[in-house]
GUKOLBA-545903 format. One record per residue (C-alpha): x, y, z. Coordinates in Angstrom, 3 decimals, decimal comma, m for minus. Example, Ala and Ser with C-alpha at 12.3 -4.5 7.8 and 13.67 -1.06 7.14 Angstrom:
# GUKOLBA-545903
<rec u="12,300" v="m4,500" w="7,800"/>
<rec u="13,670" v="m1,060" w="7,140"/>
END
This chain:
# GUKOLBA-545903
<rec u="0,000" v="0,000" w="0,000"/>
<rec u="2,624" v="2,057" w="0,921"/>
<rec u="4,667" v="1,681" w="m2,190"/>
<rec u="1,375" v="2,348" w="m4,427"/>
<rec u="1,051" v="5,783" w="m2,321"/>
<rec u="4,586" v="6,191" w="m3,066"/>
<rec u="3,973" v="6,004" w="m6,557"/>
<rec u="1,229" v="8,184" w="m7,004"/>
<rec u="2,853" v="10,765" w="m5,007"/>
<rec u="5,613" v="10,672" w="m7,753"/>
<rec u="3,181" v="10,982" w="m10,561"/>
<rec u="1,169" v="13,755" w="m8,940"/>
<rec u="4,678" v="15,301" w="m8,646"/>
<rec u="5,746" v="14,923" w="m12,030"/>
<rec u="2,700" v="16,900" w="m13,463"/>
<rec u="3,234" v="19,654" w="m10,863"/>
<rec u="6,786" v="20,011" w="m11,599"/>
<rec u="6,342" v="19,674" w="m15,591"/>
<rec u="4,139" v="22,766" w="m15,376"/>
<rec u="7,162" v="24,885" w="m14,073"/>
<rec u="9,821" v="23,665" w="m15,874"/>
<rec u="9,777" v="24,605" w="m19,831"/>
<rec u="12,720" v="21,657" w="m19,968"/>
<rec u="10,792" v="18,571" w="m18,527"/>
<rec u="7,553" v="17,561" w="m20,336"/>
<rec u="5,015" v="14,985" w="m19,501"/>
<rec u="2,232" v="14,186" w="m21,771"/>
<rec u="m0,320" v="13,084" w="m19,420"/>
<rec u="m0,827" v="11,771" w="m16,161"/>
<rec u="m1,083" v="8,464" w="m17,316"/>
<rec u="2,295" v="8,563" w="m19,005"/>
<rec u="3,600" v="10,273" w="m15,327"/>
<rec u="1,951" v="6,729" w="m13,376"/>
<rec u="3,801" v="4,893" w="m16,192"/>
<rec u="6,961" v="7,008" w="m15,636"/>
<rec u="6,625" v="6,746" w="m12,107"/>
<rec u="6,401" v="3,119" w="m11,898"/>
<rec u="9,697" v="2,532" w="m14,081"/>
<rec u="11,198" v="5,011" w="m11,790"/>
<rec u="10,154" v="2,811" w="m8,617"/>
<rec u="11,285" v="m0,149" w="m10,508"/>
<rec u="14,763" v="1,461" w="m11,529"/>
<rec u="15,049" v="2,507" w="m7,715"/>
<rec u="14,880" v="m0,818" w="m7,154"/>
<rec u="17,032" v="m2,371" w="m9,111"/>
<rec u="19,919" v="m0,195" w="m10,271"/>
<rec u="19,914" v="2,530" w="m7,700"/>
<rec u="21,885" v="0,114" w="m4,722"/>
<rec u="24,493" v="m1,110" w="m7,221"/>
<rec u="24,975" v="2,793" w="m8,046"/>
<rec u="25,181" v="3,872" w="m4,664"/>
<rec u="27,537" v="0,918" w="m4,060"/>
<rec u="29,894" v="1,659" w="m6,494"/>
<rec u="29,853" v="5,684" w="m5,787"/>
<rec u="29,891" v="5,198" w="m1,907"/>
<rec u="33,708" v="6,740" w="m1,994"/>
<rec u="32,362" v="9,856" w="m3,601"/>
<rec u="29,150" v="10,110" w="m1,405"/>
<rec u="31,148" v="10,004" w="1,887"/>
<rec u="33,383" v="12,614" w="0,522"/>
<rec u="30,874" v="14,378" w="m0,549"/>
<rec u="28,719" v="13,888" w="2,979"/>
<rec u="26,006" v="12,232" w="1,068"/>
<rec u="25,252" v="15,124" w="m1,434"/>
<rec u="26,423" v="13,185" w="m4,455"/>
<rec u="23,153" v="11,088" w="m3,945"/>
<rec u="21,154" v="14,027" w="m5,519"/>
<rec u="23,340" v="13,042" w="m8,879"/>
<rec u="22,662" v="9,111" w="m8,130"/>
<rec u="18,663" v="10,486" w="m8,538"/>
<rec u="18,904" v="12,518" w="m11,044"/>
<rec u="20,660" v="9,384" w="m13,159"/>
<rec u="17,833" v="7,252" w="m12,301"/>
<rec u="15,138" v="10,418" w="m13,486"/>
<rec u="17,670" v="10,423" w="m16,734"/>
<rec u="17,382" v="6,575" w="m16,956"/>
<rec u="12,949" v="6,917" w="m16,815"/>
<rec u="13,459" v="9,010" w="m19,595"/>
<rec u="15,527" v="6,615" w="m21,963"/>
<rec u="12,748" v="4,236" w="m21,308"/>
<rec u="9,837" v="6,084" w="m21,667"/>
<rec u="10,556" v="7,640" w="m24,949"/>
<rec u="9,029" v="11,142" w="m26,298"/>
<rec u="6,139" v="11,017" w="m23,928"/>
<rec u="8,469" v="11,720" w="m20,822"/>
<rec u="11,253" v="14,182" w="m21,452"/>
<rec u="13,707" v="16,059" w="m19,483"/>
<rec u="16,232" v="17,818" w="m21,384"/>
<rec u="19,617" v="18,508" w="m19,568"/>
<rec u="20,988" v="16,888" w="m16,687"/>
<rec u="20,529" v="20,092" w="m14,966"/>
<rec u="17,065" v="19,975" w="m14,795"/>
<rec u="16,834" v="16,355" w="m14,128"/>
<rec u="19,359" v="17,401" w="m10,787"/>
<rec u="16,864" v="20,124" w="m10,243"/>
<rec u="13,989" v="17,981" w="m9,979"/>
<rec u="15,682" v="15,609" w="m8,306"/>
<rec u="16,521" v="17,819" w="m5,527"/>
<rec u="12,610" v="19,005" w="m5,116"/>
<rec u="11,289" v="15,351" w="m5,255"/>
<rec u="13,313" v="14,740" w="m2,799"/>
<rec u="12,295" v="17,776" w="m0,866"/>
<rec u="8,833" v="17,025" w="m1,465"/>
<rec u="8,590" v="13,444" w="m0,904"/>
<rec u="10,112" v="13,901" w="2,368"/>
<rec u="7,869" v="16,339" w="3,648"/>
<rec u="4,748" v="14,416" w="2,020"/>
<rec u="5,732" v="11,081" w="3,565"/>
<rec u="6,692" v="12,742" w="6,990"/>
<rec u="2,881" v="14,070" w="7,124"/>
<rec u="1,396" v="10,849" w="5,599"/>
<rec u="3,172" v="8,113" w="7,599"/>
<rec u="3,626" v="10,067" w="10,710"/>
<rec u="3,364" v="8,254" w="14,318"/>
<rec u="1,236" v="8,813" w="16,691"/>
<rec u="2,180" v="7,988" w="20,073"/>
END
């Protein structure tokens, strides 16, 4: 359940955030479920063996380098979802990266909060 929240959080996301960005374009919000589930898939998958091999470089660089390892994995969604999902520059894929994280974090924090 969880997971599925986590998922539509990310597709709500990516049609917020493809409204203010002229660089990142996403057809529909169907496309942004689609996007969002390769995403969760990729995050998954590839993401650990990433942050495995780059773990030298994330200590060094007190864990900011992980913003990069995300916006690889938003730059990987794109190569699979073809012309209907689009980010431009790695820039902009860092960008977003940075704000999804933002915004997931503050989402999930008022979502899954405890109550003692």
């Amino acid at each position: 359940m969880r997971w599925l929240a986590g998922v539509i959080i990310n597709a709500v996301l990516f049609v917020a955030l493809s409204g203010f960005f002229s660089s990142f374009h996403v057809a529909g919000f169907g496309t942004a479920v689609l996007a969002s589930f390769i995403l969760a898939i990729l995050n998954m998958l590839v993401r650990p063996v990433l942050f495995i091999l780059t773990l030298p470089i994330n200590i060094f660089t007190l864990g900011l380098f992980t913003f990069v390892i995300n916006a690889l994995m938003l730059k990987l969604t794109t190569y699979f979802m073809g012309s209907s999902f689009v980010i431009d520059g790695f820039g902009t894929a860092l960008i977003l990266a940075a704000i999804m994280a933002f915004a997931n974090l503050i989402i999930n924090s008022v979502l899954w909060e405890k109550k003692n």
